[in-house]
FISERO-643723 format. One line per 5 residues: number of its first residue (from 0); their letters; for each residue x, y negated, z of N, C-alpha, C. Coordinates in nm, 2 decimals. Layout:
N
NUM = a = X/Y/Z/X/Y/Z/X/Y/Z | ...
REM end
This chain:
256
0 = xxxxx = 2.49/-7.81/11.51/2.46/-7.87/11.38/2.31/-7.89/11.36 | 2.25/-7.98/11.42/2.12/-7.99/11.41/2.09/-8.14/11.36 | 2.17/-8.25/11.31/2.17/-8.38/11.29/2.02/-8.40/11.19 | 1.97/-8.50/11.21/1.82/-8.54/11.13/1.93/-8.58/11.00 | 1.87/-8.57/10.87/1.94/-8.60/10.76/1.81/-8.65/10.72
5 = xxxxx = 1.83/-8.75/10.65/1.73/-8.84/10.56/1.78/-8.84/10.40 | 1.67/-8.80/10.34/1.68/-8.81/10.16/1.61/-8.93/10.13 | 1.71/-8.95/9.98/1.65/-9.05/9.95/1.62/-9.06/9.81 | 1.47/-9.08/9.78/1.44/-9.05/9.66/1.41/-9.21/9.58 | 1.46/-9.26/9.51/1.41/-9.37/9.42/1.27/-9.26/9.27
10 = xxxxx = 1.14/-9.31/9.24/1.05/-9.20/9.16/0.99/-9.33/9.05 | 1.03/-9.30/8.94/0.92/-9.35/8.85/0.90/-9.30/8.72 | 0.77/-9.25/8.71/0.74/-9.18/8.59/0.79/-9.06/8.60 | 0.80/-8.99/8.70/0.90/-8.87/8.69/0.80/-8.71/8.73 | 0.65/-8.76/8.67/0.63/-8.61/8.67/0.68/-8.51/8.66
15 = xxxxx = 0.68/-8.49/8.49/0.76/-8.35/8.44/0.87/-8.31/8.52 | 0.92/-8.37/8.60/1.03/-8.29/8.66/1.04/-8.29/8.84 | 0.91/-8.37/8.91/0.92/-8.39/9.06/0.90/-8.27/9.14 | 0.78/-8.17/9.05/0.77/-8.11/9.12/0.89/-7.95/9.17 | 0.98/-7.97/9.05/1.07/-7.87/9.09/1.18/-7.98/9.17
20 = xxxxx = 1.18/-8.09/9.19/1.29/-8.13/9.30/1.17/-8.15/9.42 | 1.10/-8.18/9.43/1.01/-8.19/9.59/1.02/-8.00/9.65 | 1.03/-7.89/9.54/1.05/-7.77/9.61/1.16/-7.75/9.64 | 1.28/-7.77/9.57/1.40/-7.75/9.64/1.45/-7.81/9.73 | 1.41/-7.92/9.79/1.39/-7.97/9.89/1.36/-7.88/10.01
25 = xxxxx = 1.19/-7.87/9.95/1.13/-7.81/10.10/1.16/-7.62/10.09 | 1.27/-7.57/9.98/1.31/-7.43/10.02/1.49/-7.48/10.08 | 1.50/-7.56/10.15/1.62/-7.56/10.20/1.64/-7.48/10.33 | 1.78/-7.42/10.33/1.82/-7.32/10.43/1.78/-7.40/10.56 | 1.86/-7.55/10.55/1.86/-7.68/10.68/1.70/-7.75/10.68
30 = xxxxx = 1.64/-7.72/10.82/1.53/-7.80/10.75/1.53/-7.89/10.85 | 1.60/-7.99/10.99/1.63/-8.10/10.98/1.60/-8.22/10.93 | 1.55/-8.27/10.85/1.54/-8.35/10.76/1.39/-8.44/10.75 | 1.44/-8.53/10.70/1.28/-8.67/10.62/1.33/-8.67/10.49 | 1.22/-8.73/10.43/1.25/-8.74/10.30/1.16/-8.85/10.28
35 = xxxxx = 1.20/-9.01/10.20/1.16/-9.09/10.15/1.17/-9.11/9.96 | 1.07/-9.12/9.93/1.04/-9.14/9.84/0.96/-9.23/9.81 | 1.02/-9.33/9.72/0.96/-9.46/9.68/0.97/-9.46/9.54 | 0.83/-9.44/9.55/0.79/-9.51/9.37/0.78/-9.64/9.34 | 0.84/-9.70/9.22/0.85/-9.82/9.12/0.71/-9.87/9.03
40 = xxxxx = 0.59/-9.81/9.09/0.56/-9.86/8.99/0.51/-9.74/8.87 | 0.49/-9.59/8.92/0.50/-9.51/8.79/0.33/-9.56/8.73 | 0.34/-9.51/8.61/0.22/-9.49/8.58/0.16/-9.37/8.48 | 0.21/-9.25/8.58/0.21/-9.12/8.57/0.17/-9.07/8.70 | 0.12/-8.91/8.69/0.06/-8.86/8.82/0.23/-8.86/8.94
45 = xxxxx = 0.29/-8.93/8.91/0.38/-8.93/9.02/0.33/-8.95/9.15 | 0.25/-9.04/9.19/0.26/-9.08/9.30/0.16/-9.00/9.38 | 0.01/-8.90/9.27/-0.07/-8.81/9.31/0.07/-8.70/9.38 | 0.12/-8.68/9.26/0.23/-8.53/9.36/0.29/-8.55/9.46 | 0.32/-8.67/9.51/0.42/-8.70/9.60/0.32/-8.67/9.75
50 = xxxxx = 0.18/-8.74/9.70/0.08/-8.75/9.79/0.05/-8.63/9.90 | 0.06/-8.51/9.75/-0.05/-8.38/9.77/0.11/-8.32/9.85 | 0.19/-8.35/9.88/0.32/-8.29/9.95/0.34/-8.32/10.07 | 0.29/-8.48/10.08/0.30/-8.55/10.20/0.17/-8.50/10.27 | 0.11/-8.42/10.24/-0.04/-8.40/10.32/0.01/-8.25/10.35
55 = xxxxx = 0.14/-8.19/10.31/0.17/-8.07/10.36/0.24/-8.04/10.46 | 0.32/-8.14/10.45/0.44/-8.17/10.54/0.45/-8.35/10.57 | 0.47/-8.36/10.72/0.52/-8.49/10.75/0.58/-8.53/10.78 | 0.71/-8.46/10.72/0.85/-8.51/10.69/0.90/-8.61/10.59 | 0.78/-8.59/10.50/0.75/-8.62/10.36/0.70/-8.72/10.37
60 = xxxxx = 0.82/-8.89/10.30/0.71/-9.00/10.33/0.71/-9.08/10.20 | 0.62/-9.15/10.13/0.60/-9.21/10.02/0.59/-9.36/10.04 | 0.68/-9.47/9.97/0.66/-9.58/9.99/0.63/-9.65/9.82 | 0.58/-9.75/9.84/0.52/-9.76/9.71/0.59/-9.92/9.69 | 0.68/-9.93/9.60/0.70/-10.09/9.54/0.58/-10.15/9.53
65 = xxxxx = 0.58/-10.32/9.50/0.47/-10.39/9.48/0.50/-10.41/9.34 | 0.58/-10.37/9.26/0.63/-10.44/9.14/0.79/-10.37/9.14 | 0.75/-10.30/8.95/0.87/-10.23/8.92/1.00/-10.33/8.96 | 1.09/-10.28/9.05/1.20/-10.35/9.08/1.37/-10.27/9.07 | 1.32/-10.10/8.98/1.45/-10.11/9.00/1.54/-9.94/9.10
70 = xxxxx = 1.59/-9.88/9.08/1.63/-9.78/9.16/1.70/-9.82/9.29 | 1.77/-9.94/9.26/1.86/-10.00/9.40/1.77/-10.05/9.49 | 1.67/-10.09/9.43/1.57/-10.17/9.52/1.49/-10.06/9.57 | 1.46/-9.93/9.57/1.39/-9.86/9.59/1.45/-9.71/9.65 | 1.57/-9.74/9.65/1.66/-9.70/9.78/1.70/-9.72/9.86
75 = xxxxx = 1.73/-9.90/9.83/1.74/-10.00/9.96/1.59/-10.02/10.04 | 1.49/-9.97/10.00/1.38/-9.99/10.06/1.38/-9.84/10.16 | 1.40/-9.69/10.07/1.41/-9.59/10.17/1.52/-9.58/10.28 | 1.63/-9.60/10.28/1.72/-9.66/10.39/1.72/-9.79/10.42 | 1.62/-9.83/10.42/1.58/-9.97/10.59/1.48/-9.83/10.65
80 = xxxxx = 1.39/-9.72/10.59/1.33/-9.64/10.77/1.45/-9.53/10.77 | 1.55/-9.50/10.69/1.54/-9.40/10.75/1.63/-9.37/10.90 | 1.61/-9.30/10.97/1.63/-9.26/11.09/1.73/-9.15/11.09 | 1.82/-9.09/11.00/1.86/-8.99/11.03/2.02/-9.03/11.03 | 2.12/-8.92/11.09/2.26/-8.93/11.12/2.30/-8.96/10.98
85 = xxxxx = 2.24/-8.87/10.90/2.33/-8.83/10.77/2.19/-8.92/10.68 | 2.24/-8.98/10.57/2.17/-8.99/10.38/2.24/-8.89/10.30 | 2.12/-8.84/10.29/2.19/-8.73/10.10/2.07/-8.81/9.99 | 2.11/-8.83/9.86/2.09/-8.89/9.75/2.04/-8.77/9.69 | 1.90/-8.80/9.66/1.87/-8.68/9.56/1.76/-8.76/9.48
90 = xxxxx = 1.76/-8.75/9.29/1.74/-8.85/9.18/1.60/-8.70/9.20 | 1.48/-8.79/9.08/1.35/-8.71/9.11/1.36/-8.64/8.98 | 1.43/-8.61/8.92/1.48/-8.52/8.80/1.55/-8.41/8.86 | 1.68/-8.46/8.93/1.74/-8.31/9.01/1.74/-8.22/9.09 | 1.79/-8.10/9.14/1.77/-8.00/9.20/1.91/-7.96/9.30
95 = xxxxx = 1.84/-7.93/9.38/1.98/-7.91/9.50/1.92/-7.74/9.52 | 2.04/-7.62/9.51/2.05/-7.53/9.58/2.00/-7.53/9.67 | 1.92/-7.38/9.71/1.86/-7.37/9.86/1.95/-7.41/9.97 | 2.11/-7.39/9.98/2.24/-7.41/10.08/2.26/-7.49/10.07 | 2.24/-7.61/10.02/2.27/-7.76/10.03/2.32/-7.83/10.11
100 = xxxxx = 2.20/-7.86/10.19/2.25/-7.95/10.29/2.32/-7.89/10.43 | 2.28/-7.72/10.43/2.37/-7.65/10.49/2.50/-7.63/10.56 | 2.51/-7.63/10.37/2.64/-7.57/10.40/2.77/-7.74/10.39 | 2.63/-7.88/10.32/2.74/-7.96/10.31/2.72/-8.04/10.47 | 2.64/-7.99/10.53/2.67/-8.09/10.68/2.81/-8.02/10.76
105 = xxxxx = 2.79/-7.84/10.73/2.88/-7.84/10.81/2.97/-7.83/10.75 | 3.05/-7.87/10.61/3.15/-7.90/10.56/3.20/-8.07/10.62 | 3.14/-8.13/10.62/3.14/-8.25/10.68/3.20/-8.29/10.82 | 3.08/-8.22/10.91/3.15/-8.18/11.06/3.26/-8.14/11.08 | 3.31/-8.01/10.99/3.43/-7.93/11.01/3.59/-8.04/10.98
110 = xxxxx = 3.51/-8.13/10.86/3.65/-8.24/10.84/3.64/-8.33/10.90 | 3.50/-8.35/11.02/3.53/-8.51/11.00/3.49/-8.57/10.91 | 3.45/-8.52/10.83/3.41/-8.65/10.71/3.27/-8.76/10.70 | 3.30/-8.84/10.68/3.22/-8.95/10.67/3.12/-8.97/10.55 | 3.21/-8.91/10.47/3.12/-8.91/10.33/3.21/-8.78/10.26
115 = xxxxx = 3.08/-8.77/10.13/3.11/-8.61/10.09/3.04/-8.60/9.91 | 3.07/-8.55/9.84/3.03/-8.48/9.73/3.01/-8.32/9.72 | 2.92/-8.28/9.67/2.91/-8.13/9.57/2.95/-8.13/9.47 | 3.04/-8.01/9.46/3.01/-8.01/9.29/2.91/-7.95/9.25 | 2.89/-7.96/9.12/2.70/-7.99/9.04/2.78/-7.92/8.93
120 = xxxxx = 2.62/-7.84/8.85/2.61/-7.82/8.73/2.56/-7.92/8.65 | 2.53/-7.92/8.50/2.43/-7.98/8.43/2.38/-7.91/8.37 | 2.20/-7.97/8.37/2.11/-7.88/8.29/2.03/-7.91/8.22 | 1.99/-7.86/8.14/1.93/-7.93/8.03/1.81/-8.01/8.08 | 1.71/-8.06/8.00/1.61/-8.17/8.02/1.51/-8.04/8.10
125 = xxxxx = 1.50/-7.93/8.02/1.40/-7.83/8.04/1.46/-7.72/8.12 | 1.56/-7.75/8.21/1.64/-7.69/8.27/1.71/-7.54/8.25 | 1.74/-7.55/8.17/1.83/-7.48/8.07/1.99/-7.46/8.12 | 2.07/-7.36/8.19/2.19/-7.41/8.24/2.29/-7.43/8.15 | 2.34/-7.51/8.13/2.48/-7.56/7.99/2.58/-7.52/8.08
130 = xxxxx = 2.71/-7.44/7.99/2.83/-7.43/8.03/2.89/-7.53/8.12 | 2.89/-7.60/8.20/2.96/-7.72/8.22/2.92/-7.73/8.42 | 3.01/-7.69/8.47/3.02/-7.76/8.59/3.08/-7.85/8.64 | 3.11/-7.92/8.76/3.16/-8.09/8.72/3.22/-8.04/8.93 | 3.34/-8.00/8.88/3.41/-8.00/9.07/3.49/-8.08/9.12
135 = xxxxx = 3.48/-8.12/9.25/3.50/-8.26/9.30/3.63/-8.23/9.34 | 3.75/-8.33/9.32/3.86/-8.35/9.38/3.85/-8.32/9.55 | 3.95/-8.26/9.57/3.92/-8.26/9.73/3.94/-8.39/9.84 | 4.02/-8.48/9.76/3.98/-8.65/9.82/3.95/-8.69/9.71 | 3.89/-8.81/9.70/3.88/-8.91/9.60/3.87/-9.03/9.72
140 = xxxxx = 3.98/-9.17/9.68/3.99/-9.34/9.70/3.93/-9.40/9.62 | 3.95/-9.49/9.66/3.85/-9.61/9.58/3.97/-9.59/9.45 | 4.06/-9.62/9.41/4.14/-9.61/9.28/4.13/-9.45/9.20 | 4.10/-9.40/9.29/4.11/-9.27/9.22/3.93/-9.25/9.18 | 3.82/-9.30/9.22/3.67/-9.29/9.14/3.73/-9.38/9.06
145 = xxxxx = 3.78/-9.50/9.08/3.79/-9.58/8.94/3.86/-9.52/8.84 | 3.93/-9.42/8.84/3.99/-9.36/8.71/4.00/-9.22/8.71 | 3.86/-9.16/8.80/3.78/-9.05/8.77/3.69/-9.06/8.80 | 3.62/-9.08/8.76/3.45/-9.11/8.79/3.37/-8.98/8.82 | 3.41/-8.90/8.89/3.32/-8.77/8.86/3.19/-8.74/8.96
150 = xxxxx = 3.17/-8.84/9.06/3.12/-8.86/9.18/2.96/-8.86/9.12 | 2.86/-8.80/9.15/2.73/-8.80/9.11/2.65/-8.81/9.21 | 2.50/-8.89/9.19/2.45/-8.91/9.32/2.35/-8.80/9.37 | 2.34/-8.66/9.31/2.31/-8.55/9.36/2.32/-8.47/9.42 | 2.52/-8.51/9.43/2.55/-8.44/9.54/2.68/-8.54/9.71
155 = xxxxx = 2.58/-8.66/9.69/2.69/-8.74/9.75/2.58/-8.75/9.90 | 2.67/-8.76/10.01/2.61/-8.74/10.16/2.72/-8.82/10.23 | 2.68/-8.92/10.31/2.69/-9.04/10.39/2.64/-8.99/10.56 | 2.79/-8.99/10.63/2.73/-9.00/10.75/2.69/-9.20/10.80 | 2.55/-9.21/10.77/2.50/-9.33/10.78/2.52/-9.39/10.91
160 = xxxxx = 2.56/-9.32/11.03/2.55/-9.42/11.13/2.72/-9.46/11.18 | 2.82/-9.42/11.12/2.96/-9.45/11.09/2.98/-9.53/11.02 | 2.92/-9.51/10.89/2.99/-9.60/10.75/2.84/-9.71/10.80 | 2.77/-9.71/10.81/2.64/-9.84/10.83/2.56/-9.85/10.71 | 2.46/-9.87/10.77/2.35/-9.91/10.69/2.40/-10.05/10.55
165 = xxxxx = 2.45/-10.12/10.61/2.53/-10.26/10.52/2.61/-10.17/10.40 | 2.73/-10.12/10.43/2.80/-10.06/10.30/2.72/-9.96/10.21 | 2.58/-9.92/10.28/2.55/-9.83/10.20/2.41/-9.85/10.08 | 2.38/-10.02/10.15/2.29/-10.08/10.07/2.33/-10.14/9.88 | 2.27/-10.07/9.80/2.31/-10.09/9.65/2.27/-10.22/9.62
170 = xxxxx = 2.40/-10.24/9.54/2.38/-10.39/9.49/2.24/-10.34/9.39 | 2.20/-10.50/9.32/2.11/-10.47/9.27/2.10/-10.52/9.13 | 2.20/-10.40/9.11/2.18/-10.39/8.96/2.10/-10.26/8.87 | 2.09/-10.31/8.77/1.97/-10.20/8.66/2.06/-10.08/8.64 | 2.16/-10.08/8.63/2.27/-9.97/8.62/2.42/-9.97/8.69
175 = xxxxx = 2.45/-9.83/8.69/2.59/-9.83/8.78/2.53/-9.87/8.93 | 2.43/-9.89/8.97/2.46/-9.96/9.09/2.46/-9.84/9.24 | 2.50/-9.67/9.20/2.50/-9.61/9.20/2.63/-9.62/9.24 | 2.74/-9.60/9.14/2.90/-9.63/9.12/2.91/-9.78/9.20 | 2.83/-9.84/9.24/2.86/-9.97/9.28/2.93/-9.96/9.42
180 = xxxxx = 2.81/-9.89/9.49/2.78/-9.85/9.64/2.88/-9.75/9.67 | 2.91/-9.64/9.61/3.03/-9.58/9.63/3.17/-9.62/9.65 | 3.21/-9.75/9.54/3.30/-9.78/9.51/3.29/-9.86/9.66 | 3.19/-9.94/9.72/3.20/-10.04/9.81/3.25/-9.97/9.95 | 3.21/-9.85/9.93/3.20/-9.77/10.07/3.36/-9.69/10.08
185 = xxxxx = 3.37/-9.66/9.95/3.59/-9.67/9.93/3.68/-9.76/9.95 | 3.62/-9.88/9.91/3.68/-9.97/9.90/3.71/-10.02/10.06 | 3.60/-9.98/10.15/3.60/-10.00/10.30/3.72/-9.95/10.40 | 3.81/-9.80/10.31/3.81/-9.76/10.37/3.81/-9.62/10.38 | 3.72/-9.57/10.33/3.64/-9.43/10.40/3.68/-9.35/10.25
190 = xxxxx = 3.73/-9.22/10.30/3.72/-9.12/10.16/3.64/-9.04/10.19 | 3.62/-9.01/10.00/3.51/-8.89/9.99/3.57/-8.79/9.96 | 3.51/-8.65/10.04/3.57/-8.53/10.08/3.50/-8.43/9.95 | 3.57/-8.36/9.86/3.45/-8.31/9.79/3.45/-8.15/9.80 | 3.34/-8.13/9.80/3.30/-7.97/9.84/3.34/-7.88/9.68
195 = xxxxx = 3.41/-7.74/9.65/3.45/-7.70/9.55/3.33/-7.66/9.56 | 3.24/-7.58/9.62/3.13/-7.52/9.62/3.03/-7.58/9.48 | 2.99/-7.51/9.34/2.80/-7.60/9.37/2.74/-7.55/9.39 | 2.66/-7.72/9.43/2.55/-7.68/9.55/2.43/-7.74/9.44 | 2.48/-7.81/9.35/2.31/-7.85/9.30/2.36/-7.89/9.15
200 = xxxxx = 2.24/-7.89/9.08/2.21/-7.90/8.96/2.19/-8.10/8.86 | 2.26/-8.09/8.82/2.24/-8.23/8.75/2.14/-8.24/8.61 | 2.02/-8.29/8.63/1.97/-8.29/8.48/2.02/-8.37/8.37 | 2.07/-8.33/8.27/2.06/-8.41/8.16/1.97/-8.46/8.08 | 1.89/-8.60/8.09/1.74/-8.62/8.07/1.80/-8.70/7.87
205 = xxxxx = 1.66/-8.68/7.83/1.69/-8.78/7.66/1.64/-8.94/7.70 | 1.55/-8.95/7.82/1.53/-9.04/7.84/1.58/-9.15/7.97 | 1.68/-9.07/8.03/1.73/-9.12/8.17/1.86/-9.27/8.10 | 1.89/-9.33/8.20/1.96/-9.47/8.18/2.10/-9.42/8.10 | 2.10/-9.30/8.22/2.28/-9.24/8.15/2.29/-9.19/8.02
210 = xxxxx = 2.18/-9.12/7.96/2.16/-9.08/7.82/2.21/-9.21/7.75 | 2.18/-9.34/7.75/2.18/-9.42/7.69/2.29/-9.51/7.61 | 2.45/-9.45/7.56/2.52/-9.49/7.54/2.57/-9.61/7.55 | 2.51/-9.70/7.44/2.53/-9.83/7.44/2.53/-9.92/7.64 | 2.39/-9.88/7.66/2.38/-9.93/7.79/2.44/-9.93/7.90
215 = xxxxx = 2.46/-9.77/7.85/2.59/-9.66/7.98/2.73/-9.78/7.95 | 2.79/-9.78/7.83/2.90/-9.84/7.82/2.87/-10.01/7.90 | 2.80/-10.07/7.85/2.79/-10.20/7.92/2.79/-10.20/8.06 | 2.74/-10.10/8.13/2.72/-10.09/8.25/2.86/-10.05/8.30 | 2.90/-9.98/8.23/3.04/-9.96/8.34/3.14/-10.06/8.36
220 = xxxxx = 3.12/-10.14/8.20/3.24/-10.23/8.16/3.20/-10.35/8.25 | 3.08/-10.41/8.32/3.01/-10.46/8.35/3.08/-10.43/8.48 | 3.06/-10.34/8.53/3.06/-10.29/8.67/3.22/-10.33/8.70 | 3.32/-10.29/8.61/3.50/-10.30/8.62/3.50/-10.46/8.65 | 3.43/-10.59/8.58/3.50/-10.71/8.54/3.40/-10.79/8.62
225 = xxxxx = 3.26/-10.76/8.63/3.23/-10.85/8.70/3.14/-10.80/8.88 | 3.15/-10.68/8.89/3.13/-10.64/9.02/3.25/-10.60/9.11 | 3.31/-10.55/9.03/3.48/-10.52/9.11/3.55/-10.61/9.11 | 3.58/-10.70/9.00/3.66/-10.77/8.94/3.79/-10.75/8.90 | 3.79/-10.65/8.86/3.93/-10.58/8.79/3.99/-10.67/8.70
230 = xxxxx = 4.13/-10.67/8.70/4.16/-10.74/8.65/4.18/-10.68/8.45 | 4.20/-10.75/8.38/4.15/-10.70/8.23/4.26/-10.58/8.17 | 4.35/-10.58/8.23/4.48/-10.42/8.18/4.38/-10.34/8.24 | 4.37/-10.34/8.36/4.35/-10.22/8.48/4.21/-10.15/8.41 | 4.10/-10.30/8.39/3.99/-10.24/8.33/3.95/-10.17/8.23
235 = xxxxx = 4.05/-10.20/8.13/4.06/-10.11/7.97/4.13/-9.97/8.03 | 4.21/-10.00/8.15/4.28/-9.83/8.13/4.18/-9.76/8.17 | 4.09/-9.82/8.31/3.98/-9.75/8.36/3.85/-9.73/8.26 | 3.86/-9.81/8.16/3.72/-9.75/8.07/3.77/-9.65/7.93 | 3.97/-9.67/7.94/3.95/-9.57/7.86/3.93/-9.43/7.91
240 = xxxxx = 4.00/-9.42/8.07/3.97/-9.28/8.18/3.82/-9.24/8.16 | 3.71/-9.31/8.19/3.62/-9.31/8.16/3.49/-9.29/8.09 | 3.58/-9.30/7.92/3.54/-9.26/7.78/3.61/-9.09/7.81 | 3.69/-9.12/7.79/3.78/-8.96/7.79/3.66/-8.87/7.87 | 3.66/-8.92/8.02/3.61/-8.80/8.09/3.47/-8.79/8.02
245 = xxxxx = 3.41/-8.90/7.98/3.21/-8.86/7.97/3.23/-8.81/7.83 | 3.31/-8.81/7.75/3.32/-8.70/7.63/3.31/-8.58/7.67 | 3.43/-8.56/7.75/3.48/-8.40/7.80/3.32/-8.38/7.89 | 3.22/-8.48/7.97/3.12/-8.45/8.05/3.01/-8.36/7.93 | 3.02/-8.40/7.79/2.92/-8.40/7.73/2.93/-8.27/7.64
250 = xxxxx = 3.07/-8.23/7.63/3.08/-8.11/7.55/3.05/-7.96/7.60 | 2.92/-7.94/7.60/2.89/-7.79/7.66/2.86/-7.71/7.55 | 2.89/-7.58/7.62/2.86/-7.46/7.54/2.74/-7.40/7.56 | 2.63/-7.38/7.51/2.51/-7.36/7.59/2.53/-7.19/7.61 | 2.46/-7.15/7.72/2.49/-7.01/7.79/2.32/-6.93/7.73
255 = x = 2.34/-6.87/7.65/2.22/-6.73/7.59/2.17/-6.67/7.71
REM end
């Protein structure tokens, strides 16, 4: 189990929170790994931190957009270098367990699997842990994310040189395009194996896309009718599955 794994970081504006995901990163048990990180454009000390990390390690690589374009565009820009067997997705807000990528390659190996989830906690903006953990089905199809959506991109890992570079390129949308790529990579074919284990932490940001209700909703309904092209029954059952679960996502108990 020694496979090069490549991370992939889309960064904009994401001070307040980089420097606790650039450490959990570099305190991983597997150290294996690159890590790309491409900034959008911040106009915050993001791109200094990223800098003063890459001058510690040069595993650590920073690519810089020419013009805010976008999270898809700046994922599709870190997988065109990266070089490794495996992509794991890690957002510049989140946090992965020191066992991470550990314990999810060799969950991977052991099934065969192609592709994979953690399950995740969520945590507050100021990382605060809320009652709520979020555990992955032990398969999920492409029909089954569409009417459980529980798949997060903090804990999702792609063996990239199986599934290809092509299926794992995000369309390029402002939202969902996340749920896009997943769905494309099911839809191929390939299931995702999910680890009961968590291995990493989800933040709950006031300012992130998903906070965003109104937006959140157009994005999915968006994603059912004109990216999938579901047909209009299937798509109301899937956005009522969808309402249901991000209510139940949202009700925590906060822990003293």
């Amino acid at each position: 189990m020694n496979e090069l794994v490549s991370i992939i970081t889309p960064v904009f504006n994401a001070e307040k929170h980089l420097v606790d995901t650039m450490n959990s990163v570099l305190e991983q048990s597997y150290q294996n790994w690159e890590w790309y990180l491409v900034d959008d454009r911040s106009t915050d000390s993001s791109v200094s931190i990223i800098n003063s990390y890459c001058k510690k390690d040069l595993r650590i690589h920073l690519i810089e957009n020419k013009e805010n374009s976008g999270a898809a565009f700046s994922r599709n820009a870190a997988l065109a270098s990266a070089k490794g067997t495996y992509v794991a997705y890690l957002d510049s807000d989140d946090i992965w367990d020191m066992d991470k990528l550990e314990k999810q390659l060799s969950f991977m190996q052991k099934k065969e699997a192609d592709f994979s989830c953690t399950s995740y906690r969520v945590i507050t903006e100021n990382g605060s842990l809320l009652n709520k953990n979020i555990f992955m089905a032990k398969q999920v199809d492409y029909t089954g994310f569409l009417t459980n959506n529980l798949l997060q991109t903090v804990g999702i890992m792609v063996h990239v040189e199986t599934v290809g570079k092509k299926l794992c390129t995000m369309p390029n949308l402002r939202r969902r395009q996340d749920a896009a790529t997943w769905l494309q990579i099911l839809k191929a074919g390939y299931t995702c194996y999910g680890l009961s284990e968590v291995l990493a932490s989800y933040r709950r940001t006031n300012g992130s896309l998903s906070s965003n209700k109104v937006k959140a909703v157009q994005g999915i309904w968006y994603l059912y009718r004109n990216v999938e092209k579901l047909s209009l029954p299937f798509s109301v059952y899937c956005f009522i599955r969808y309402a249901i679960l991000a209510i139940w996502k949202r009700v925590y108990i906060r822990r003293r």
